[in-house]
LUMDREN-327225 format. One record per residue: residue number from 1; x, y, z of N, C-alpha, C, O in turn. Coordinates in steps of 0.02 Angstrom, whole numbers. Layout:
<node kepa="NUM" n_c1="X" n_c2="Y" n_c3="Z" ca_c1="X" ca_c2="Y" ca_c3="Z" c_c1="X" c_c2="Y" c_c3="Z" o_c1="X" o_c2="Y" o_c3="Z"/>
...
This chain:
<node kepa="1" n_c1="42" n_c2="-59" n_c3="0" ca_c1="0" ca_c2="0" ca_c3="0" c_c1="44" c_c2="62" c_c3="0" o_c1="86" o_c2="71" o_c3="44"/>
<node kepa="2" n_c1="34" n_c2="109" n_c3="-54" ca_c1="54" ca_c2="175" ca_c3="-29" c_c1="11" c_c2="234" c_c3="-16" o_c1="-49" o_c2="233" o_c3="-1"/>
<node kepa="3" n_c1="45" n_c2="278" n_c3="-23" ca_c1="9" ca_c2="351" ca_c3="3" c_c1="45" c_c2="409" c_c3="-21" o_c1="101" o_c2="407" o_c3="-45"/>
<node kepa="4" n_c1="2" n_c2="472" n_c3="-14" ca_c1="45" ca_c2="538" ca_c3="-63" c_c1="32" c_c2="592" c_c3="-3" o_c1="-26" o_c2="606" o_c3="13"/>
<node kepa="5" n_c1="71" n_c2="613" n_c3="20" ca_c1="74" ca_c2="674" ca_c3="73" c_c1="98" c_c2="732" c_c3="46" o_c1="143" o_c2="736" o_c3="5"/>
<node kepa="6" n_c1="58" n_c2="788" n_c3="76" ca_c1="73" ca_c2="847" ca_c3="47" c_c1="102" c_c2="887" c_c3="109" o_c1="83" o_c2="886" o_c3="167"/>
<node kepa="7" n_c1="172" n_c2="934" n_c3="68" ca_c1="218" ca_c2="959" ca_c3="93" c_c1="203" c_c2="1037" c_c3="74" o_c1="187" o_c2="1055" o_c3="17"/>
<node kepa="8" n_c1="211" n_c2="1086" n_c3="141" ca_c1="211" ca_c2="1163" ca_c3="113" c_c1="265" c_c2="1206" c_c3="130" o_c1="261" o_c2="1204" o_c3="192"/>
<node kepa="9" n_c1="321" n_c2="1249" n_c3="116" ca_c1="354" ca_c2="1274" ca_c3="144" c_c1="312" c_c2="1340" c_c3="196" o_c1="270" o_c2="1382" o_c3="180"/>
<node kepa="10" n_c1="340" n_c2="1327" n_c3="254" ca_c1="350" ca_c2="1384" ca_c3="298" c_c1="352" c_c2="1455" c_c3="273" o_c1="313" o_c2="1501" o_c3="287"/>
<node kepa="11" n_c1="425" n_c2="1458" n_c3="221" ca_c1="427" ca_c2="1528" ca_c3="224" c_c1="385" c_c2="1570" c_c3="156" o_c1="352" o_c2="1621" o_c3="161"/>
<node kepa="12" n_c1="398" n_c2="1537" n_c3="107" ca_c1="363" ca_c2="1534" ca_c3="47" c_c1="301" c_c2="1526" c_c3="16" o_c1="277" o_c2="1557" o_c3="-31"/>
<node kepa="13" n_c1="271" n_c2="1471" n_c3="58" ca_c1="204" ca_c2="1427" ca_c3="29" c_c1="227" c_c2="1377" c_c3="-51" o_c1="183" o_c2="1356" o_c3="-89"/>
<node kepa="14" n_c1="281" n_c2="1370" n_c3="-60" ca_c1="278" ca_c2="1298" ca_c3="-117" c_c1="248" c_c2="1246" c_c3="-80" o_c1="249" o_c2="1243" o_c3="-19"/>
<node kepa="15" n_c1="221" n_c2="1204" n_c3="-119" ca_c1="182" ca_c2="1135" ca_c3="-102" c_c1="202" c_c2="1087" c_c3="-142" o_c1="219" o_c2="1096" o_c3="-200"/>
<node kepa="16" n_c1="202" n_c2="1049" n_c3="-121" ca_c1="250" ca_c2="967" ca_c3="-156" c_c1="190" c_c2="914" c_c3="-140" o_c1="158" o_c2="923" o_c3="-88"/>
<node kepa="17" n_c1="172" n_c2="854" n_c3="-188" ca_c1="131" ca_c2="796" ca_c3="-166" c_c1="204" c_c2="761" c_c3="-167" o_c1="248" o_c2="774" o_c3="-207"/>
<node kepa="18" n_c1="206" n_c2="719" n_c3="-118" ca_c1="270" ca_c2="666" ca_c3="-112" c_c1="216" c_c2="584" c_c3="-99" o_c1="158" o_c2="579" o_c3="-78"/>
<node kepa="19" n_c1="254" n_c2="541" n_c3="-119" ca_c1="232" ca_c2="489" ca_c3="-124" c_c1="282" c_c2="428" c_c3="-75" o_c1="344" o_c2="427" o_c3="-78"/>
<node kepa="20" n_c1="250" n_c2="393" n_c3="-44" ca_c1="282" ca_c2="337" ca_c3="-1" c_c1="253" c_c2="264" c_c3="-5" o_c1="194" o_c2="251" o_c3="-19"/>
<node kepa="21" n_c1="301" n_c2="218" n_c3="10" ca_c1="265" ca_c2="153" ca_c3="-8" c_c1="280" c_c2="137" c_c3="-72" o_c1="312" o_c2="171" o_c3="-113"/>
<node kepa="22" n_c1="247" n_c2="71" n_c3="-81" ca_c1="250" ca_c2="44" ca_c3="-149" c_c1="210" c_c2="18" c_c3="-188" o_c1="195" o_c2="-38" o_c3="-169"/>
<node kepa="23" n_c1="176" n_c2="41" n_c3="-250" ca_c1="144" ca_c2="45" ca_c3="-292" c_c1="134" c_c2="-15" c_c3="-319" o_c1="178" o_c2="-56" o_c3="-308"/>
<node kepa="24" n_c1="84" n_c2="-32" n_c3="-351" ca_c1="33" ca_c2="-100" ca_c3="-392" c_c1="92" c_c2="-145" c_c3="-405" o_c1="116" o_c2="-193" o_c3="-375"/>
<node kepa="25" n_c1="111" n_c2="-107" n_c3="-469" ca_c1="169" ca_c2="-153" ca_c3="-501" c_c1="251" c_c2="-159" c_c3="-459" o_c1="306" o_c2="-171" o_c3="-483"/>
<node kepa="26" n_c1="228" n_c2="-144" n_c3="-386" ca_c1="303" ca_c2="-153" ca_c3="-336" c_c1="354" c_c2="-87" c_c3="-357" o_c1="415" o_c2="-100" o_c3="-354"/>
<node kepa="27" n_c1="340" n_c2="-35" n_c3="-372" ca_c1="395" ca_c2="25" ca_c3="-385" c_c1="381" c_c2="59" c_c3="-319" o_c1="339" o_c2="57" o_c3="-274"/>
<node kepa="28" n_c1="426" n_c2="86" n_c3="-332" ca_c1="451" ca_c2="151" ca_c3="-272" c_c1="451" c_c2="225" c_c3="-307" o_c1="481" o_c2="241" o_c3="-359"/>
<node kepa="29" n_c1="416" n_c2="258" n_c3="-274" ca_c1="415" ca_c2="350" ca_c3="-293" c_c1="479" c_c2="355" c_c3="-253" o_c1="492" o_c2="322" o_c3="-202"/>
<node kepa="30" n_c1="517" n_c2="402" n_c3="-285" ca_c1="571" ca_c2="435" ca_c3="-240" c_c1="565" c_c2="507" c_c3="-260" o_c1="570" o_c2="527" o_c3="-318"/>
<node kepa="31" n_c1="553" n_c2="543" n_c3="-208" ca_c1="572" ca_c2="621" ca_c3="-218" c_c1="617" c_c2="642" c_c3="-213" o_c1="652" o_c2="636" o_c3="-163"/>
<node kepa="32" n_c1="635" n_c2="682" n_c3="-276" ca_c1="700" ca_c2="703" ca_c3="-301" c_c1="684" c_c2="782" c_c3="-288" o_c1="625" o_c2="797" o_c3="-280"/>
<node kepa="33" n_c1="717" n_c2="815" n_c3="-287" ca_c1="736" ca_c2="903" ca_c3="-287" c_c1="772" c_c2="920" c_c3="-350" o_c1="823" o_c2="891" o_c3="-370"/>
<node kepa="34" n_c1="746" n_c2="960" n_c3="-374" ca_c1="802" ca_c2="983" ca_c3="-447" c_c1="814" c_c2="1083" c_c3="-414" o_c1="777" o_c2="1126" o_c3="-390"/>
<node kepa="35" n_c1="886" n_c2="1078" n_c3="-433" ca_c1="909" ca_c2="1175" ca_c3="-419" c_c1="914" c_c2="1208" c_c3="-463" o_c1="930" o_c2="1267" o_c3="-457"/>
<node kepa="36" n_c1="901" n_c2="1180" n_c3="-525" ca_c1="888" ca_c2="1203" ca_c3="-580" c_c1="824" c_c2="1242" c_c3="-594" o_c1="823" o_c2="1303" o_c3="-603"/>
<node kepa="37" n_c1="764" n_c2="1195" n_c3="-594" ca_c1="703" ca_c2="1210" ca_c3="-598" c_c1="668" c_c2="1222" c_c3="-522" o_c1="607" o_c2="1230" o_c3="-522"/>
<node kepa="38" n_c1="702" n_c2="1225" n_c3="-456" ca_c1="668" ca_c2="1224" ca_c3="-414" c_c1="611" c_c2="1200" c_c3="-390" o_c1="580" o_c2="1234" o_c3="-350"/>
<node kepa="39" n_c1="583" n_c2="1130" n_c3="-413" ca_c1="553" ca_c2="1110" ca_c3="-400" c_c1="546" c_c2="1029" c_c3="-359" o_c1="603" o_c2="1005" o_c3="-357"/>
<node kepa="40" n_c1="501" n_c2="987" n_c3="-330" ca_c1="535" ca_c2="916" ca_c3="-314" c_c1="463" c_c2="881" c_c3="-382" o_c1="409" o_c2="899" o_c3="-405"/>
<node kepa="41" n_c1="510" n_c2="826" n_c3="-387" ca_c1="486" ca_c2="804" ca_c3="-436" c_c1="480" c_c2="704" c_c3="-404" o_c1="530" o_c2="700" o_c3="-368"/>
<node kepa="42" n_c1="463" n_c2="671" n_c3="-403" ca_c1="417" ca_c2="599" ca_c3="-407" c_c1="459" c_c2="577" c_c3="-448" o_c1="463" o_c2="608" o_c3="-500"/>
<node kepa="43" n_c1="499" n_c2="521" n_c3="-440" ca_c1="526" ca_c2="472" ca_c3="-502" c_c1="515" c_c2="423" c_c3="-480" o_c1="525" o_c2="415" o_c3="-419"/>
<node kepa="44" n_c1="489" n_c2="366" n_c3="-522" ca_c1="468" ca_c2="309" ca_c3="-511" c_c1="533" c_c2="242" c_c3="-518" o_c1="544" o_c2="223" o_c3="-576"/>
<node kepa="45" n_c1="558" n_c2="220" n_c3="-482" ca_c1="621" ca_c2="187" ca_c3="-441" c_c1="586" c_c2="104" c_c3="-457" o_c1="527" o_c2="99" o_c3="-439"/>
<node kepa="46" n_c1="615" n_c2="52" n_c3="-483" ca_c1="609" ca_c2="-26" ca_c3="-487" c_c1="545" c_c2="-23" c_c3="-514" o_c1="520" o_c2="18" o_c3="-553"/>
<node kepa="47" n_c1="508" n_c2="-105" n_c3="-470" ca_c1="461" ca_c2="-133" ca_c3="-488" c_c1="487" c_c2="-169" c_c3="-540" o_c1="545" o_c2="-183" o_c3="-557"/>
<node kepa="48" n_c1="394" n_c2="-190" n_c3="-577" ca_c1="419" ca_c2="-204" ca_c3="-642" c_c1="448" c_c2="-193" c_c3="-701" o_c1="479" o_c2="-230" o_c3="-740"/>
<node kepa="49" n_c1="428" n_c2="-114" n_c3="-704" ca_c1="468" ca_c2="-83" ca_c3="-766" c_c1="539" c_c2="-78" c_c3="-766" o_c1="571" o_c2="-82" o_c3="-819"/>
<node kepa="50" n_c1="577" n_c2="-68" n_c3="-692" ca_c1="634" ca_c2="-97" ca_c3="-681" c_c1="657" c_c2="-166" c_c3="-753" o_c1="705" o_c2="-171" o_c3="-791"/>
<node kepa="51" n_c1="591" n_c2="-209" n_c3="-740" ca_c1="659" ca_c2="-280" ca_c3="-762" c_c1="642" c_c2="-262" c_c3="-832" o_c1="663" o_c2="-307" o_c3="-870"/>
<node kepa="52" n_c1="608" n_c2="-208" n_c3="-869" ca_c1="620" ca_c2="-211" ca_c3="-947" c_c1="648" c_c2="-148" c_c3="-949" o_c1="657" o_c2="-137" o_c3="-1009"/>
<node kepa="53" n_c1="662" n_c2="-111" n_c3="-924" ca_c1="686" ca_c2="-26" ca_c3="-919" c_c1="730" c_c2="-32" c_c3="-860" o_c1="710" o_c2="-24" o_c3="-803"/>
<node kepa="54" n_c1="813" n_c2="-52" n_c3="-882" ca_c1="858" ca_c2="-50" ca_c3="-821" c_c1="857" c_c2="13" c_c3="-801" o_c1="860" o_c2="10" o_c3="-739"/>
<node kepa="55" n_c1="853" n_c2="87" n_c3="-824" ca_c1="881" ca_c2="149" ca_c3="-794" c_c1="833" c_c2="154" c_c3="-758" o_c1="829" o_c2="201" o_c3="-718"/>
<node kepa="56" n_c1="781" n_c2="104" n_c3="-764" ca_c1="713" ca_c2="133" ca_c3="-677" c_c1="737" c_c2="105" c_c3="-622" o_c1="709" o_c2="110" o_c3="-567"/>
<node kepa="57" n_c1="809" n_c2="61" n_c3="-636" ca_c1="836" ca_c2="24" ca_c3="-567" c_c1="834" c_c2="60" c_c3="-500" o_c1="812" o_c2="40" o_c3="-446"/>
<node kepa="58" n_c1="872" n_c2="137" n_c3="-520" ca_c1="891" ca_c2="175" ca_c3="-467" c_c1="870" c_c2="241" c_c3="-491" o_c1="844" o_c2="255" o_c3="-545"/>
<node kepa="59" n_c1="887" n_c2="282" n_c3="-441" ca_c1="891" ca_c2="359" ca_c3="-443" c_c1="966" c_c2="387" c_c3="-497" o_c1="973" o_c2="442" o_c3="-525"/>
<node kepa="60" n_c1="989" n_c2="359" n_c3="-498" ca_c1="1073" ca_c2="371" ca_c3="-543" c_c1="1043" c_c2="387" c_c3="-612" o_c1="1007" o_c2="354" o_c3="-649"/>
<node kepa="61" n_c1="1063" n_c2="433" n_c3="-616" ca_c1="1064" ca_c2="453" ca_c3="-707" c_c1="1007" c_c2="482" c_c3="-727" o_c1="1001" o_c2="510" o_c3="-782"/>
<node kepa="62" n_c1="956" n_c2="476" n_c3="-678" ca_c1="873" ca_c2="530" ca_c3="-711" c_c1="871" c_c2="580" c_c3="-706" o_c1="901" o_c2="615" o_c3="-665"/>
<node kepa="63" n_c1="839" n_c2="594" n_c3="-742" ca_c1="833" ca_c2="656" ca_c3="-775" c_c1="758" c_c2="704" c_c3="-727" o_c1="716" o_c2="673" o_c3="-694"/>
<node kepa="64" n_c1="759" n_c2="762" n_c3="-734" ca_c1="711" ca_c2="803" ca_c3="-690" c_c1="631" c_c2="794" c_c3="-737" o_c1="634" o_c2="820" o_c3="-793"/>
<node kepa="65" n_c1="585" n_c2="771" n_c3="-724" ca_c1="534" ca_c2="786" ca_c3="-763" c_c1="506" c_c2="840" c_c3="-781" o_c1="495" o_c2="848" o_c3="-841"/>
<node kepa="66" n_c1="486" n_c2="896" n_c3="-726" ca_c1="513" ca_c2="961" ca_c3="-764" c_c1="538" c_c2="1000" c_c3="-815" o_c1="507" o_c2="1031" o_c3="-859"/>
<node kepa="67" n_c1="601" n_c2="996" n_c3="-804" ca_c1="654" ca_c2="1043" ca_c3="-854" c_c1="705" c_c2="1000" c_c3="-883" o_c1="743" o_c2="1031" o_c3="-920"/>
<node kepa="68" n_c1="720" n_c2="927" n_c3="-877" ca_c1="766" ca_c2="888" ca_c3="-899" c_c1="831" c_c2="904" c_c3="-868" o_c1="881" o_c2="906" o_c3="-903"/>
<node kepa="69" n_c1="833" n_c2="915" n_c3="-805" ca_c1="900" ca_c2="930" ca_c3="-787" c_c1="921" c_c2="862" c_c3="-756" o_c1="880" o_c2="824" o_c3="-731"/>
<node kepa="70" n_c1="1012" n_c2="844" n_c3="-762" ca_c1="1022" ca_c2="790" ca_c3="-740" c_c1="1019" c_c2="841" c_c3="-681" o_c1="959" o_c2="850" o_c3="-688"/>
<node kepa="71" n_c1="1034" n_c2="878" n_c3="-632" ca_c1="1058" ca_c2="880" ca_c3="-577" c_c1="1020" c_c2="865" c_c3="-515" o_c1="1022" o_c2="892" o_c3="-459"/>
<node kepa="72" n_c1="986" n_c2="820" n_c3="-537" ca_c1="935" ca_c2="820" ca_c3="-475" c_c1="950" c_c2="751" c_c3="-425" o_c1="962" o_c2="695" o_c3="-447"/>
<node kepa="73" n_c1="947" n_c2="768" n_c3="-352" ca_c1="966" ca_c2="733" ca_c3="-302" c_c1="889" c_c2="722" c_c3="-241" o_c1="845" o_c2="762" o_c3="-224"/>
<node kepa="74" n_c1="901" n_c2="647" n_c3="-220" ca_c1="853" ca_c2="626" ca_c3="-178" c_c1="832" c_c2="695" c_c3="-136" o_c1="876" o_c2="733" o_c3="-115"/>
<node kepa="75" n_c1="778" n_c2="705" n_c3="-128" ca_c1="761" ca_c2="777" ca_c3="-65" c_c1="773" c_c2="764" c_c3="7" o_c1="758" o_c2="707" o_c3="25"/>
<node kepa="76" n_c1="791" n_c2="793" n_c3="41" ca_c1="807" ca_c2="774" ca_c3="121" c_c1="723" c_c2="768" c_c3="153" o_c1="708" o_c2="739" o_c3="205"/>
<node kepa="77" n_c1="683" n_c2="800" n_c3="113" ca_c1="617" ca_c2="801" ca_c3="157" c_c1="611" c_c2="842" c_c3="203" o_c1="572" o_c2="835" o_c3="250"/>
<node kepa="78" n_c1="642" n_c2="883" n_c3="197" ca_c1="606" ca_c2="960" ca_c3="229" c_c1="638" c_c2="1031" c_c3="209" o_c1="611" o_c2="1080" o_c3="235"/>
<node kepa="79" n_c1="696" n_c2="1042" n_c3="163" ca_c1="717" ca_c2="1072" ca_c3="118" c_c1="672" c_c2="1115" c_c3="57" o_c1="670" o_c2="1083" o_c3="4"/>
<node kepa="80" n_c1="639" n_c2="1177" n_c3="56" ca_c1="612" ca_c2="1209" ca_c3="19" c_c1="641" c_c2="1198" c_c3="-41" o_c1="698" o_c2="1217" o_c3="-28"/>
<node kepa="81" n_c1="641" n_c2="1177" n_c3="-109" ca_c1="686" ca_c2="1205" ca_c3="-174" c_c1="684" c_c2="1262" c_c3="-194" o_c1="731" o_c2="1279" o_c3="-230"/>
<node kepa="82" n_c1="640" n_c2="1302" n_c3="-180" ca_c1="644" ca_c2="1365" ca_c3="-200" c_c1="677" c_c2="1418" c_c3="-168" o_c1="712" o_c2="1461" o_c3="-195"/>
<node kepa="83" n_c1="656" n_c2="1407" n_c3="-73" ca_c1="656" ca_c2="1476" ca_c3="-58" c_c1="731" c_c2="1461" c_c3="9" o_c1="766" o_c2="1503" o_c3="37"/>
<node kepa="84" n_c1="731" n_c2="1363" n_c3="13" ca_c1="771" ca_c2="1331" ca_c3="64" c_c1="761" c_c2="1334" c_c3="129" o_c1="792" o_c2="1319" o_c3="180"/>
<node kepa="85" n_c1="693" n_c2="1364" n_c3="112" ca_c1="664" ca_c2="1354" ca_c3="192" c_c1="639" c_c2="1306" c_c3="209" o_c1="649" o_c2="1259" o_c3="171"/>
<node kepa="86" n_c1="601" n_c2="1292" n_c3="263" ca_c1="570" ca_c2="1224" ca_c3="281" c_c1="512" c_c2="1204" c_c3="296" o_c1="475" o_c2="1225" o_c3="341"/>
<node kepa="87" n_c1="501" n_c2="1144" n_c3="243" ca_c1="446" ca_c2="1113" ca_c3="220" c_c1="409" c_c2="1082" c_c3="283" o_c1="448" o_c2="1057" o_c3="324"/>
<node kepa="88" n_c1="340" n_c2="1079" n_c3="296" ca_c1="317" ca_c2="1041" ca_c3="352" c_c1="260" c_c2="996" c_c3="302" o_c1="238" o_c2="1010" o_c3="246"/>
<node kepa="89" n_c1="248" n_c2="953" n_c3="338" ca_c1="189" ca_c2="900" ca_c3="296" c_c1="120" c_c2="926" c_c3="319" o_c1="104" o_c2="906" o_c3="376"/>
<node kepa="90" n_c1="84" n_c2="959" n_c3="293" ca_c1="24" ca_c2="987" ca_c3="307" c_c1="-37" c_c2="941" c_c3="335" o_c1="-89" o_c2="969" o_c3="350"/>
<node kepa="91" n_c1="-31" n_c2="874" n_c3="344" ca_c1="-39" ca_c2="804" ca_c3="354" c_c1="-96" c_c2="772" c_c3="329" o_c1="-125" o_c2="722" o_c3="350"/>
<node kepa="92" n_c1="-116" n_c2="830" n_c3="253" ca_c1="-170" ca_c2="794" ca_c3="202" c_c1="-116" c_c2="725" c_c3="162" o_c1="-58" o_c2="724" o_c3="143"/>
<node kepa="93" n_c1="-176" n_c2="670" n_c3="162" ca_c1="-135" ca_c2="622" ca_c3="165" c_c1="-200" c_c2="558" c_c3="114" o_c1="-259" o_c2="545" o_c3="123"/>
<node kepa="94" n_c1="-168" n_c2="544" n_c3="82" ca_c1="-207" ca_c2="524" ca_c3="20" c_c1="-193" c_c2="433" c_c3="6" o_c1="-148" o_c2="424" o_c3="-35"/>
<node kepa="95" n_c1="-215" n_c2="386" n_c3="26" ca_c1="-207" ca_c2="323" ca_c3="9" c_c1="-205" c_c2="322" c_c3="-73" o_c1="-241" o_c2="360" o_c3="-106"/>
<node kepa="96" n_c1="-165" n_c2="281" n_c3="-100" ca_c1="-145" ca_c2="251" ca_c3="-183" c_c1="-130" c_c2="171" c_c3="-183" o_c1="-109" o_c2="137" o_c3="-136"/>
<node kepa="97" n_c1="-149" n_c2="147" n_c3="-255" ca_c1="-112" ca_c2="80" ca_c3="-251" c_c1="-71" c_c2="92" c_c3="-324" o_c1="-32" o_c2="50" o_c3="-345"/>
């Protein structure tokens, strides 16, 4: 079972849906941060598409959905991208499969 929690910064007001758990076909959401586009972005990590799409193995080498930037790194989870202030989970909270 997963779930999608929504994140707001403190100083700013950006809002992020982040996703936890693991999905139908066994993948993993990982939230990534891009400093490029300032935004966090959802990449979908294994499962099945994993075993016909090796680059869904890991977080290594993806690309920002956004803006296509490689530079994007796992989010610490409470790190603003925009403003670097800090994010709290507003604790709307959404079941998914």
């Amino acid at each position: 079972m997963s779930w999608k929690r929504k994140f707001r910064c403190k100083a700013c007001g950006y809002e992020a849906e982040v996703y936890e758990g693991r999905g139908l076909f066994r993948q993993q959401i990982t939230a990534m941060t891009c400093p490029d586009c300032k935004t966090i972005q959802n990449i979908v990590v294994g499962g099945i598409i994993a075993d016909v799409a090796p680059s869904y193995r890991s977080e290594v080498g993806r690309l920002c959905l956004q803006c296509g930037s490689d530079n994007i790194r796992i989010w610490d989870g409470k790190t603003c991208p925009k403003c670097k202030g800090e994010m709290e989970d507003t604790g709307e909270k959404e079941f998914w499969t």
